[in-house]
C-alpha positions in Angstrom: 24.9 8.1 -11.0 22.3 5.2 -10.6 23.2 1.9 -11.8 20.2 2.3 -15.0 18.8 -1.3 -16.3 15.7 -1.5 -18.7 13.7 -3.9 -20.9 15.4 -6.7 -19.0 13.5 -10.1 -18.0 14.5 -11.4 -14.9 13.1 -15.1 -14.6 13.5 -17.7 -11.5 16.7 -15.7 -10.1 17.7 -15.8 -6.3 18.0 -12.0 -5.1 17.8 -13.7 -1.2 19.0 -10.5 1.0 20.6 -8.7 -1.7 21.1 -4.6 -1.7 19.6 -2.7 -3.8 20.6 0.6 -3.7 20.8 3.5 -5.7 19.7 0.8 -8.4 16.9 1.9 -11.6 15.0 -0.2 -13.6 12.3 0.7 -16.3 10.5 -1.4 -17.7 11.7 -4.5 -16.4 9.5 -7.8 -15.6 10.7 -10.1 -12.5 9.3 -13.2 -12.5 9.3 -15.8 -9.7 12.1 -13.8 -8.5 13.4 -14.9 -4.7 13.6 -11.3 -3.0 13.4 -12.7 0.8 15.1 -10.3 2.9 16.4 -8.2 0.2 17.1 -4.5 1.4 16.5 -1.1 -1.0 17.7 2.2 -0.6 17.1 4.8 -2.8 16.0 2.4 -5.9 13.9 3.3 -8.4 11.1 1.1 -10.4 9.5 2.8 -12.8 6.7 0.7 -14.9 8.0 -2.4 -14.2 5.7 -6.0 -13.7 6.7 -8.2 -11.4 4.8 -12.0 -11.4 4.9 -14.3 -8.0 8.0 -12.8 -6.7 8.5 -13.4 -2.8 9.4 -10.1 -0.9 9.1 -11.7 2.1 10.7 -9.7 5.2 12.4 -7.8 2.7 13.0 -4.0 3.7 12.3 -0.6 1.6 13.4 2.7 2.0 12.9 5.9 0.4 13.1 3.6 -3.0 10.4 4.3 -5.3 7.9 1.7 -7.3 6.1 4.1 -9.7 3.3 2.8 -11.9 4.6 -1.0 -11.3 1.7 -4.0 -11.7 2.3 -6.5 -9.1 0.3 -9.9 -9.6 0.5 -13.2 -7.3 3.3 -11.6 -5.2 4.0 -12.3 -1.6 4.9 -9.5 0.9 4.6 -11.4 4.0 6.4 -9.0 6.9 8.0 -6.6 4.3 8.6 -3.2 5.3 8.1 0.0 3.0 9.3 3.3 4.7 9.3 6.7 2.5 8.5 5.1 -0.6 6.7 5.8 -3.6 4.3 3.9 -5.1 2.0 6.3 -7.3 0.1 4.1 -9.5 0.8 1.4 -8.9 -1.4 -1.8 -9.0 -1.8 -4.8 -6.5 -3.7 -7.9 -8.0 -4.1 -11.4 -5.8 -0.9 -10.7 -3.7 -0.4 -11.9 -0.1 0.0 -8.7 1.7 -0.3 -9.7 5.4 1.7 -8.8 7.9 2.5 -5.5 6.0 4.0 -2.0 7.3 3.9 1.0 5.2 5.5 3.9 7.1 5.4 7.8 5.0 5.6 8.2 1.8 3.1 8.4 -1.3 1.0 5.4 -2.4 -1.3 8.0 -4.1 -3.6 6.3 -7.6 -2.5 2.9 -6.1 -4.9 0.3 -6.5 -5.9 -2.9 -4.1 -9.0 -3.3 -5.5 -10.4 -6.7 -3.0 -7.0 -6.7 -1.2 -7.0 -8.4 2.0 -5.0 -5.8 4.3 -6.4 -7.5 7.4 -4.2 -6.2 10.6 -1.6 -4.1 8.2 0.2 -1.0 9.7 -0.4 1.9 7.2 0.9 5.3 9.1 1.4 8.9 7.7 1.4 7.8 4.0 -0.2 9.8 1.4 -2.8 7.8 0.0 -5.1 10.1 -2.2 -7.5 8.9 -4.6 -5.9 5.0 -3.4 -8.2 2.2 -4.7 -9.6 0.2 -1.9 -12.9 -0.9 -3.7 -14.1 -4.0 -1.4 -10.8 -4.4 0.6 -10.5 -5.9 4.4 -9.0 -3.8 6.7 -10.3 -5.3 9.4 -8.0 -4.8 12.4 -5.5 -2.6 10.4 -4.1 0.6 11.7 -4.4 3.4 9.5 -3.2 6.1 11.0 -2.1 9.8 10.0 -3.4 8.5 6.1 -3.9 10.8 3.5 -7.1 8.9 1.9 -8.7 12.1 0.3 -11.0 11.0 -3.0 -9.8 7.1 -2.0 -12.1 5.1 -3.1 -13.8 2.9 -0.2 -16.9 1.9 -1.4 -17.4 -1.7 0.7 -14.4 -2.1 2.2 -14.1 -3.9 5.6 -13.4 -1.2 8.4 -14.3 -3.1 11.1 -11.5 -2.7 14.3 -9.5 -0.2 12.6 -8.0 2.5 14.3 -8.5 4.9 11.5 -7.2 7.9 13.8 -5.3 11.1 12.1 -6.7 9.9 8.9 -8.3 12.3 6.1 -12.1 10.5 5.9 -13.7 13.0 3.8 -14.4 10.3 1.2 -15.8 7.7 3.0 -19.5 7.2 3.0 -20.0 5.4 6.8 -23.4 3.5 4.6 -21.1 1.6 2.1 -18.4 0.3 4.5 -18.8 -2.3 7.1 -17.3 -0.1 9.9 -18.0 -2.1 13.5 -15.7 -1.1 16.4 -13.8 1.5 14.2 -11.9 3.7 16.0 -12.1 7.5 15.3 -11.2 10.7 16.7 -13.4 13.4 17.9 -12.8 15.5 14.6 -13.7 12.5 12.4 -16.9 11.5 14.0 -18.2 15.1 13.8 -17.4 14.6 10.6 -19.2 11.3 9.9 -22.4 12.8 12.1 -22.3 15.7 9.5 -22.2 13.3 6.1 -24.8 11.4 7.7 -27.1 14.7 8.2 -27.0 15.2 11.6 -26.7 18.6 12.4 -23.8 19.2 15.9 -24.8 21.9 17.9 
């Protein structure tokens, strides 16, 4: 069974490179919490807040962060792979160089988040929050963004190939040197009103 921990504070602990695996928490707040080059498998966070902790080059795989708030938090280089963050929400974090590969980031919000040159591929993103973020640069590829919302984000340079675009209206984003696919572009044409014969 899971290690199970809740209701715990965790304040100005050093978690450098340590394992977290098979490990729950509920309701737990980390704050200013060193996790540098800390590696989960299989961990579960469930409503927990964490406040300017470093996940710097840290590594995360099929682990799950489920309606967590992160505030202030840096993610420089960290890695999610297969993991869940439905609901969660991202407020003045550092979230460059980031790689999110699979998984479901579904109701996450990044409200203003600047995602410039991030690698988001074949996650589930669905109704995601992206009101006014930069993803200039970015790839984000293979993403399910169905009902995200988009309205003035920063598309410019993206490779947005693969990716479900049925919510994004191409007169609210900036969107210079996007890269698309055939099937998206028809697309686009069509919510623009032009009719492809």
């Amino acid at each position: 069974m899971p290690e199970l921990t809740e209701d715990t504070t965790f304040r100005h602990e050093d978690w450098y490179g340590e394992e977290l695996t098979e490990r729950h928490f509920v309701g737990c707040e980390f704050f200013h919490v060193d996790l540098t080059e800390a590696v989960s498998r299989g961990a579960v966070f469930t409503g927990c807040t964490f406040g300017n902790v470093l996940f710097n080059a840290s590594r995360h795989v099929d682990s799950a962060f489920t309606r967590c708030v992160f505030k202030r938090c840096n993610f420089f280089e960290a890695e999610f792979t297969g993991c869940k963050l439905v609901g969660s929400t991202f407020s003045q974090c550092d979230l460059r160089p980031l790689t999110v590969a699979g998984g479901d980031w579904s109701f996450a919000a990044l409200p203003g988040a600047d995602l410039r040159g991030v690698r988001l591929t074949d996650v589930r993103m669905r109704e995601v929050d992206l009101t006014g973020a930069n993803l200039t640069g970015a790839t984000v590829t293979g993403v399910d963004l169905s009902g995200a919302q988009l309205h003035s984000s920063r598309l410019s340079g993206a490779d947005l190939r693969g990716s479900d675009l049925s919510a994004l209206d191409p007169l609210v984003v900036e969107r210079a040197g996007a890269v698309v696919d055939p099937e998206q572009a028809m697309m686009i044409a069509r919510a623009l009103g032009f009719e492809i014969r």
